[in-house]
C-alpha positions as CSV (number, residue, x, y, z in Angstrom):
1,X,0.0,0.0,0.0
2,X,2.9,2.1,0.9
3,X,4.7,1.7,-2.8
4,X,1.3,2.8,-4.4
5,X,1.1,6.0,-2.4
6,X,4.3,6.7,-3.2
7,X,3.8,5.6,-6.6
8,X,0.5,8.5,-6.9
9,X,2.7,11.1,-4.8
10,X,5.4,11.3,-7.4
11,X,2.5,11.6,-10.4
12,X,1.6,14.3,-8.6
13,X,4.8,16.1,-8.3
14,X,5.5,15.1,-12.0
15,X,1.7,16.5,-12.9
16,X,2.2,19.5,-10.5
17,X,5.7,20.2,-11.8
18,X,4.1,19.8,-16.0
19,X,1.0,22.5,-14.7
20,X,3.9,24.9,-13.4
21,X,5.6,24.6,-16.7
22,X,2.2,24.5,-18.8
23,X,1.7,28.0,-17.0
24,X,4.5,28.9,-17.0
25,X,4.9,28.4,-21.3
26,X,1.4,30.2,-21.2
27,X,2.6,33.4,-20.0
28,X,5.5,33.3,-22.3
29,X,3.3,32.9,-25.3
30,X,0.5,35.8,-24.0
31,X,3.8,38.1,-23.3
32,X,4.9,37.4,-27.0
33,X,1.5,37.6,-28.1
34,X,1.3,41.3,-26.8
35,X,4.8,42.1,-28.2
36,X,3.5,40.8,-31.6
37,X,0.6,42.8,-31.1
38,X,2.7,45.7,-30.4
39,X,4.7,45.3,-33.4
40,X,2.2,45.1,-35.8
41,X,0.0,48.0,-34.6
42,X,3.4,50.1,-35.2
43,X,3.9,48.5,-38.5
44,X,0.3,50.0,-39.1
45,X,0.9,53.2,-38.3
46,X,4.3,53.3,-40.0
47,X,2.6,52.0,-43.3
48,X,-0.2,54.8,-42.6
49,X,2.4,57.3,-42.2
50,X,4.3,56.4,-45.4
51,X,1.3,55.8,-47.0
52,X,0.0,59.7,-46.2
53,X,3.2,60.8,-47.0
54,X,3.7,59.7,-50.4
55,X,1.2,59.9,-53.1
56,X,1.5,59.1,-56.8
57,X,-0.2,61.2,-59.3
58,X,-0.9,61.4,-63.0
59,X,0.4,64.0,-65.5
60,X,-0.8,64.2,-68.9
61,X,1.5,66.8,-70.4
62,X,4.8,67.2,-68.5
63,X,8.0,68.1,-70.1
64,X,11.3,65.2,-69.2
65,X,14.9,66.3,-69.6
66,X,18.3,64.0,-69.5
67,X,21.7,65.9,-69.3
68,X,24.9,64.3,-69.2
69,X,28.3,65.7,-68.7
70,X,30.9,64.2,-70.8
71,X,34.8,64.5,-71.1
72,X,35.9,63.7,-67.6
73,X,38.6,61.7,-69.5
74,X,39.9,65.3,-70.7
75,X,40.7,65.8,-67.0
76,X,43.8,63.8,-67.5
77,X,45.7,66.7,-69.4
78,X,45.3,68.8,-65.7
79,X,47.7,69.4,-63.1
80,X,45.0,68.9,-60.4
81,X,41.8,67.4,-62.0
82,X,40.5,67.1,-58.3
83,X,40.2,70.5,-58.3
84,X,38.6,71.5,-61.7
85,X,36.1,68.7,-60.6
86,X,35.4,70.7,-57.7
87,X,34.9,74.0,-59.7
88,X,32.1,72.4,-61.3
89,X,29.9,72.1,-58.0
90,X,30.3,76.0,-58.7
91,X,28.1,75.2,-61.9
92,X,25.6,73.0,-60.2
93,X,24.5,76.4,-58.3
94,X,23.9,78.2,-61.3
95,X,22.2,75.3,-62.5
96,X,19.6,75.5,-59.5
97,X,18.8,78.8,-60.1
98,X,18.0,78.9,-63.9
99,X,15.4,75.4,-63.2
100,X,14.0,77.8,-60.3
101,X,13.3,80.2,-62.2
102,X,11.4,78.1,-65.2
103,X,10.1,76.4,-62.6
104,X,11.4,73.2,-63.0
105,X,12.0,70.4,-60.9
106,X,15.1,68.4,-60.6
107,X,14.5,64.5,-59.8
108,X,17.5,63.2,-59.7
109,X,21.2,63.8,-60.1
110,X,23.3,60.3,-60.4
111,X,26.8,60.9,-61.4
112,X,27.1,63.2,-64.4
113,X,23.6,62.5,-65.3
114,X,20.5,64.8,-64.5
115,X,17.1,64.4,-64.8
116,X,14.6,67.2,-64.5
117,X,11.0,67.9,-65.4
118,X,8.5,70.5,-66.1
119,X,4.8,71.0,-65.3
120,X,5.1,68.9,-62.0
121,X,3.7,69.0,-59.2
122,X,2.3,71.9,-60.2
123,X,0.2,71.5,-64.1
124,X,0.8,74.3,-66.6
125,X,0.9,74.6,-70.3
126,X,4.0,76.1,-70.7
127,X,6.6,73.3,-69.4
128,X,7.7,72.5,-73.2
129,X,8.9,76.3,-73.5
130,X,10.1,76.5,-70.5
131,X,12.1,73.4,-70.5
132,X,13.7,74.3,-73.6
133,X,14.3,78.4,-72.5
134,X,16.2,76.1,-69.2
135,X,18.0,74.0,-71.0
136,X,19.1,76.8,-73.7
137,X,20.3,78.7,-70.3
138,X,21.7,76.3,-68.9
139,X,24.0,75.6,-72.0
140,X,24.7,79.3,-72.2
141,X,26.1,79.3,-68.5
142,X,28.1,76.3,-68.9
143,X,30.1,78.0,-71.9
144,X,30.7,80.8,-69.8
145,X,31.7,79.1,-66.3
146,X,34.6,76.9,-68.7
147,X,35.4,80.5,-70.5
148,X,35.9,81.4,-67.0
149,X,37.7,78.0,-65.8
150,X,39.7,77.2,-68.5
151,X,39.8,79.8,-70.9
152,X,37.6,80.3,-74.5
153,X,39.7,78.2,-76.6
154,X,39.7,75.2,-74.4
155,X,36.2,73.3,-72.9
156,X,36.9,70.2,-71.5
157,X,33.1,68.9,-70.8
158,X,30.3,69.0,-73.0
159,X,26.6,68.6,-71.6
160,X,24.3,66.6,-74.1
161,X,20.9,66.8,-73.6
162,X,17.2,64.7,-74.1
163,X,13.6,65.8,-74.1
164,X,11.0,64.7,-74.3
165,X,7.2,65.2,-73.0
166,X,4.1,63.5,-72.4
167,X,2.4,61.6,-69.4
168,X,4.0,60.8,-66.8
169,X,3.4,59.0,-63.2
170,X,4.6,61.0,-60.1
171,X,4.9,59.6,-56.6
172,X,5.9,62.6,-54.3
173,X,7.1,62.7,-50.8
174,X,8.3,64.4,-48.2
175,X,6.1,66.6,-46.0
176,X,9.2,70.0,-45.2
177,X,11.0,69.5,-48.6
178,X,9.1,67.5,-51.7
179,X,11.1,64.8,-53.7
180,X,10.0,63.3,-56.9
181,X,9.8,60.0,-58.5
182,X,8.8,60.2,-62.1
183,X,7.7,57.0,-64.2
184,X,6.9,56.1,-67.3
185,X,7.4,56.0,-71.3
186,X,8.0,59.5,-71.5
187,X,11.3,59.2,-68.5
188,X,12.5,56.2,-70.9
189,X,12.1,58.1,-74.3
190,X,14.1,61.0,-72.5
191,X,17.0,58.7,-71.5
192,X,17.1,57.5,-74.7
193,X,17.0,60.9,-76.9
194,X,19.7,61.9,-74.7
195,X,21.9,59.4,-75.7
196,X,21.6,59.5,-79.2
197,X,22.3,63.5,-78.4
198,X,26.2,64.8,-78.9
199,X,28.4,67.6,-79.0
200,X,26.5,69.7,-76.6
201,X,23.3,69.7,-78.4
202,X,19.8,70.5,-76.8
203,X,17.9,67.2,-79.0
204,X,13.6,66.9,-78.4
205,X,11.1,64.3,-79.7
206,X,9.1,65.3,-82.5
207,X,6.5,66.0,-80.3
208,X,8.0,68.2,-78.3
209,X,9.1,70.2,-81.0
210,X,5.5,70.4,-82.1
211,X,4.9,71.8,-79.1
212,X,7.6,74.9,-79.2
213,X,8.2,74.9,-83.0
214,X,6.2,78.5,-83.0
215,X,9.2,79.8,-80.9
216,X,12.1,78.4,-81.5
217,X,14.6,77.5,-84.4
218,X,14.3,73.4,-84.7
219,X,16.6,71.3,-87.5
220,X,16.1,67.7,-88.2
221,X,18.6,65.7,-86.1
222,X,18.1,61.8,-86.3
223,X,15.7,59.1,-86.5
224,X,15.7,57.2,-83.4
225,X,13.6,53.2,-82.9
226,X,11.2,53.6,-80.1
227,X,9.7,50.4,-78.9
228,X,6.0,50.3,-79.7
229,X,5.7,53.8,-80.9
230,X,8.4,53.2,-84.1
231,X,10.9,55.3,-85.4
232,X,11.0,58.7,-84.0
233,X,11.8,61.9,-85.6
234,X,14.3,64.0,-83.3
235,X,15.0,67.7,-83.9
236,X,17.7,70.4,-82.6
237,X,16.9,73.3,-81.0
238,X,19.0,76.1,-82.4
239,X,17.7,79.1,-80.9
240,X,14.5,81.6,-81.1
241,X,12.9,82.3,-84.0
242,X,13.7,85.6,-85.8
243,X,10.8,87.8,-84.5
244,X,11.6,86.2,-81.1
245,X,15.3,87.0,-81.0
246,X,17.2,89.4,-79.1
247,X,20.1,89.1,-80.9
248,X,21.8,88.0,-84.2
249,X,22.5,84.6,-83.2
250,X,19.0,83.7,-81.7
251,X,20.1,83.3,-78.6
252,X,18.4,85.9,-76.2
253,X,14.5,86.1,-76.3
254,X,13.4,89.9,-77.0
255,X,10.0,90.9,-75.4
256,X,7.4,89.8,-78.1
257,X,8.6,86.2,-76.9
258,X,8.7,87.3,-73.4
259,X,4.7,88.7,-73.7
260,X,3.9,85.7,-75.9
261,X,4.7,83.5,-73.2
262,X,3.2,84.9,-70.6
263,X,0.1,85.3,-72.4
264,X,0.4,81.4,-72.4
265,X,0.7,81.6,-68.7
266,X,-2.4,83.6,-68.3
267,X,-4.7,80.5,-69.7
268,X,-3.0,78.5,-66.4
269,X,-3.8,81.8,-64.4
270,X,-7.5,82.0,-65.5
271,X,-7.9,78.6,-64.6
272,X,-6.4,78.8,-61.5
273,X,-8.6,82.3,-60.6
274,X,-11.8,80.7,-61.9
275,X,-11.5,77.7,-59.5
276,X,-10.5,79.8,-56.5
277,X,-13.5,82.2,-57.2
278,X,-16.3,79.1,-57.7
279,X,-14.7,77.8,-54.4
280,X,-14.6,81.1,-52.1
281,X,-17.1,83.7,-53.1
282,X,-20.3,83.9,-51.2
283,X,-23.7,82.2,-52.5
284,X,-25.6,85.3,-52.0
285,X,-23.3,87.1,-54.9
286,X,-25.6,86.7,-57.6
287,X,-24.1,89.1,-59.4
288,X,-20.9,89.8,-58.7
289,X,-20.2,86.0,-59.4
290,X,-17.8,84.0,-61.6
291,X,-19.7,84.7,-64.8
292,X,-19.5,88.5,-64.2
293,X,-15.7,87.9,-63.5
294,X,-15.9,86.2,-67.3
295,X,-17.9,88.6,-68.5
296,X,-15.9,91.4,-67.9
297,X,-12.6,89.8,-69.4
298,X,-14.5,89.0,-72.6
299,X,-15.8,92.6,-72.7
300,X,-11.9,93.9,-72.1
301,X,-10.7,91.7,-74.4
302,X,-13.6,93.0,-77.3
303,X,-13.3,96.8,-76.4
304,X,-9.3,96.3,-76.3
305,X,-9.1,95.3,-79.8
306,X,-11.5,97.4,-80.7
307,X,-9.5,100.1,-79.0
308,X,-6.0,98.7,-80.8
309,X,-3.9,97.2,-77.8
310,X,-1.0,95.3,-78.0
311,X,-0.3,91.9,-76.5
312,X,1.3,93.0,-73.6
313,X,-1.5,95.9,-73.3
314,X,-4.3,93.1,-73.5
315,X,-2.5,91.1,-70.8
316,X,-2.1,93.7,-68.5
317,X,-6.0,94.2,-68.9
318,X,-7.2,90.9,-69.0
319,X,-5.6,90.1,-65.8
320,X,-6.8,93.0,-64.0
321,X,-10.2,91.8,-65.2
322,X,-9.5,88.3,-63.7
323,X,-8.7,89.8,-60.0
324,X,-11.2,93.0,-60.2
325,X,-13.5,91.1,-58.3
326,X,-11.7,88.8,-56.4
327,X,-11.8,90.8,-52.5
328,X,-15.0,89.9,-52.9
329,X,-14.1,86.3,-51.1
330,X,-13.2,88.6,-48.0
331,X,-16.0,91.4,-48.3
332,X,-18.0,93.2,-50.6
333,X,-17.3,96.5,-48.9
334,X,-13.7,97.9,-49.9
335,X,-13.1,95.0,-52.1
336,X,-11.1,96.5,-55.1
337,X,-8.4,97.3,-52.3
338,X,-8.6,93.4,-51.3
339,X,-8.1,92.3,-55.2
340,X,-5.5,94.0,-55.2
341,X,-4.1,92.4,-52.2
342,X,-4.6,89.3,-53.5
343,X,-3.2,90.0,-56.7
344,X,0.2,90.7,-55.7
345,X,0.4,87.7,-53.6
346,X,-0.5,85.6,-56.5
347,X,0.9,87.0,-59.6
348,X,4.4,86.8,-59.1
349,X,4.1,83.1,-59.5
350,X,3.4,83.8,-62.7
351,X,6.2,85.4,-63.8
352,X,4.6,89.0,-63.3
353,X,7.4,92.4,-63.6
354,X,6.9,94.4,-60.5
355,X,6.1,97.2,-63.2
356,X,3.4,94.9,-64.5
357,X,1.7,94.5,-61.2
358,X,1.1,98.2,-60.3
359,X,-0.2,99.0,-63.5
360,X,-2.5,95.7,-62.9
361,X,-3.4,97.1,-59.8
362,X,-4.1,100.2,-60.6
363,X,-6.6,98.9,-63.4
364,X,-8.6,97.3,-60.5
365,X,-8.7,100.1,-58.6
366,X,-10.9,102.1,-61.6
367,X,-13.3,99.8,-61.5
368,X,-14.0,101.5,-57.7
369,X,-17.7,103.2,-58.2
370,X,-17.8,105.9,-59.5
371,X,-15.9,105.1,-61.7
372,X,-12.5,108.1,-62.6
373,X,-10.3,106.1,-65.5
374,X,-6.8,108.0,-66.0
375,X,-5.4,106.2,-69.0
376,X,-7.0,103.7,-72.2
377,X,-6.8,101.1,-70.2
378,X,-8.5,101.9,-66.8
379,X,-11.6,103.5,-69.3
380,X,-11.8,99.9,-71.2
381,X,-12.2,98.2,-67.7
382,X,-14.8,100.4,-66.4
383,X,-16.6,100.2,-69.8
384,X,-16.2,96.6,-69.4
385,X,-17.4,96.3,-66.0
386,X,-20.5,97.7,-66.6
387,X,-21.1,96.7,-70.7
388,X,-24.4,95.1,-69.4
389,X,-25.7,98.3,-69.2
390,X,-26.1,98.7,-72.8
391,X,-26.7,94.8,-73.8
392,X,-30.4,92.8,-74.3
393,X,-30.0,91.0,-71.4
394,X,-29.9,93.9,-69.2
395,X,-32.9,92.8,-67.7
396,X,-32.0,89.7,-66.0
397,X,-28.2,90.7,-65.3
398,X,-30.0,94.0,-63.4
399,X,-32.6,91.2,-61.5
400,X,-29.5,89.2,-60.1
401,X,-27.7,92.6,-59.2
402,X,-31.0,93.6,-56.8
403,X,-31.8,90.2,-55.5
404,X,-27.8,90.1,-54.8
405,X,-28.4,93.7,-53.2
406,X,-32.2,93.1,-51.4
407,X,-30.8,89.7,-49.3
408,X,-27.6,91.6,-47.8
409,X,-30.1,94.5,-47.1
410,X,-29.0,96.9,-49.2
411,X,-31.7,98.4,-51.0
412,X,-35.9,98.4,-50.8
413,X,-38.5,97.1,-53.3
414,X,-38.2,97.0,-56.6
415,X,-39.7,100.3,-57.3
416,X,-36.6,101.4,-55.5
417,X,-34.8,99.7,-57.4
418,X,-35.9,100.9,-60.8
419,X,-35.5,104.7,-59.7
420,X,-32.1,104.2,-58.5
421,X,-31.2,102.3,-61.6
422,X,-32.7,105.1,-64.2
423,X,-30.5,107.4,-61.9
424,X,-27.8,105.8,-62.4
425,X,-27.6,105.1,-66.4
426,X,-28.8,108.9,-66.7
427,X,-25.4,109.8,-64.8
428,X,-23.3,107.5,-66.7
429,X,-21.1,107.3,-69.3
430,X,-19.1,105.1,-71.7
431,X,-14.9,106.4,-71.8
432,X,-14.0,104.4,-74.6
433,X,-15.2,105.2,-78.4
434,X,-16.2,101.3,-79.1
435,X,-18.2,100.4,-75.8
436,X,-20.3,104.1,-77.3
437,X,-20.4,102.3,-80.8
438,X,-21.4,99.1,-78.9
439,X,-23.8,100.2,-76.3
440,X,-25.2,103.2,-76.1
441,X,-28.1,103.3,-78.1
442,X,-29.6,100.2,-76.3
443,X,-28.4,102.2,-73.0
444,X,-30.8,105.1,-73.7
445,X,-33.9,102.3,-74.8
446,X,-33.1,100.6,-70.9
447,X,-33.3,104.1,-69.8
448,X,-36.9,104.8,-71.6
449,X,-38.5,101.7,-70.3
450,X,-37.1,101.6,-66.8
451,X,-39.5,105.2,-66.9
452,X,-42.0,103.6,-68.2
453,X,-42.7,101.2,-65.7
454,X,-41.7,102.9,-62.6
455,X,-44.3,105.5,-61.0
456,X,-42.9,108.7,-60.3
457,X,-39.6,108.7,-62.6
């Protein structure tokens, strides 16, 4: 009886001793269970943050550029090729400054090979002009910096050059300083016309070219096999056309090009303008809307010709006609002072002189009622402004100006209305000789019947 006891008292122990290991195990595996649970929420939030901070993006029109230094093997004929190659870090500051100024972005730099592109992040229409007016530059500088390194009559590099544009896929990232990864057939086209480029040349696609051919002097180059597309046609780009040149050479853009190209920059700027108006003025502006906005840069654009601006004259207006209105996202009261606030914030990122912006802001400010033009140009914007005056749908442009005025408490009934409004088209005027020619004999009919149906007139 004794051995079975002791037979069951060491199962026991053994059982006792297997529970203490059992729970024992346990707790290891809910302690690694936490950690794992630990882990993987972190690897959540690190895949959310990367996620959040990277996003990729489609382009359909972005200009690609390849440059590639050549001639380092020159460097062998130096006393100390360390420090020439050091001189030409010099050269990459330039560089900066000239894509900065185009507003170009550089992707990637990998040995003496850089890759840069237009029209991202930010879309425009003028990244195959101002891709080429970089690369031009940037060519121009780097015969000067080796004129200054080594003399005129010895270069030892030579940067060849490839571009190209069409879509492109860009993931960007980076939350205090953006980075860019581009992708696609356009990138690899790029690559490729830069190879087949030499001697220093600026070479583009066909396309491209088709893009800037109105500018700029292009010469058939090569014929290069693209996969799936065929044999492309590439061009060199000489220098500006002759009505665009500076100088003899064709070298230095004169101001026609310089207006030309900005008046391509306006289409981006109207676009831009339009949306932030749609988004940001009131709901109660029935009036002074986004179609009055277009209204009155039609109407500036049909009195200016009328009137016989130039380009950079029609510019100049037709911007002032896109901001004339636009203080009225802050308040209605004092807004001309506003647009013109928010014009200089805005236009310098369009390339807009300093001398250019007061003239644009001083355009707005005519517009101020009532109206006292100085110049052509401040009398084509007021006559602009208020062209519906003198139009056949007066009636129901005048409806949306009272209902706009009778909800912010502004004016009475509508026999008010009518008085004030016969008041006012008896006291005004047209400045400009083709908004008279235009509108002022259906000005005088408004007038007439505006008397007719209001008592007391």
């Amino acid at each position: 009886m004794s051995d079975l006891m002791e037979q069951y008292q060491k199962q026991i122990q053994e059982l006792t001793k297997q529970n203490r290991e059992l729970l024992q195990r346990n707790k290891e595996l809910i302690e690694q269970n936490e950690w794992l649970n630990a882990e993987l929420e972190k690897l959540k939030i690190r895949i959310e943050h990367e996620s959040a901070d990277k996003k990729s993006l489609r382009f359909k029109m972005a200009t690609v550029l390849f440059a590639e230094i050549r001639g380092f093997t020159n460097l062998s004929n130096e006393k100390n090729p360390q420090l020439v190659i050091d001189e030409l870090d010099r050269f990459y500051l330039i560089m900066e400054d000239i894509i900065q100024k185009y507003n170009i972005e550089k992707v990637s730099s990998i040995g003496d090979t850089i890759m840069l592109v237009g029209g991202v992040p930010k879309k425009n229409r003028t990244n195959p002009i101002e891709m080429v007016l970089s690369a031009m530059e940037i060519q121009k500088q780097f015969r000067l910096f080796q004129d200054e390194l080594f003399g005129p009559d010895k270069h030892i590099w030579e940067m060849n050059m490839g571009i190209h544009t069409g879509p492109v896929v860009c993931s960007i990232t980076g939350k205090k300083k953006e980075t860019y990864d581009i992708k696609g057939e356009t990138v690899n086209i790029a690559s490729r016309i830069e190879a087949a480029s030499g001697n220093g040349k600026i070479i583009i696609s066909e396309y491209t070219r088709e893009l800037i051919s109105a500018y700029f002097k292009c010469r058939y180059f090569t014929r290069l096999p693209a996969k799936y597309v065929g044999d492309m046609n590439l061009y060199e780009v000489t220098g500006f056309l002759p009505e665009y040149a500076f100088d003899e050479k064709g070298l230095l853009p004169n101001s026609q090009f310089i207006t030309k190209l900005q008046l391509i920059r306006y289409d981006d700027l109207e676009e831009f303008m339009l949306d932030k108006l749609e988004r940001e003025l009131p709901k109660y502006l029935y009036y002074h809307n986004i179609k009055h906005t277009m209204d009155v840069v039609i109407q500036c654009e049909i009195i200016g010709r009328g009137e016989g601006l130039n380009d950079e004259e029609m510019l100049l207006l037709k911007t002032a006609a896109l901001f004339h209105d636009a203080g009225q996202t802050v308040q209605s009261k004092g807004h001309e002072e506003i647009s013109v606030q928010i014009a200089r914030e805005i236009l310098p990122k369009y390339q807009y002189t300093s001398e250019q912006m007061d003239i644009i802001c001083d355009i707005i400010r005519a517009t101020e009622l009532p109206p006292r033009p100085k110049n052509l140009l401040e009398k084509i914007i007021c006559d602009a402004d208020l062209d519906y005056l003198g139009r056949a749908d007066f009636i129901p442009v005048s409806n949306m100006l009272y209902k706009e005025l009778y909800e912010q408490n502004l004016i009475g009934d509508i026999n008010e209305w009518n008085q004030l409004q016969i008041k006012f088209l008896t006291s005004h005027q047209y400045f400009t000789d083709t908004a008279n020619r235009l509108r002022e004999v259906n000005k005088q009919t408004q007038i007439e019947r505006l008397r007719q149906i209001t008592p007391d007139a």
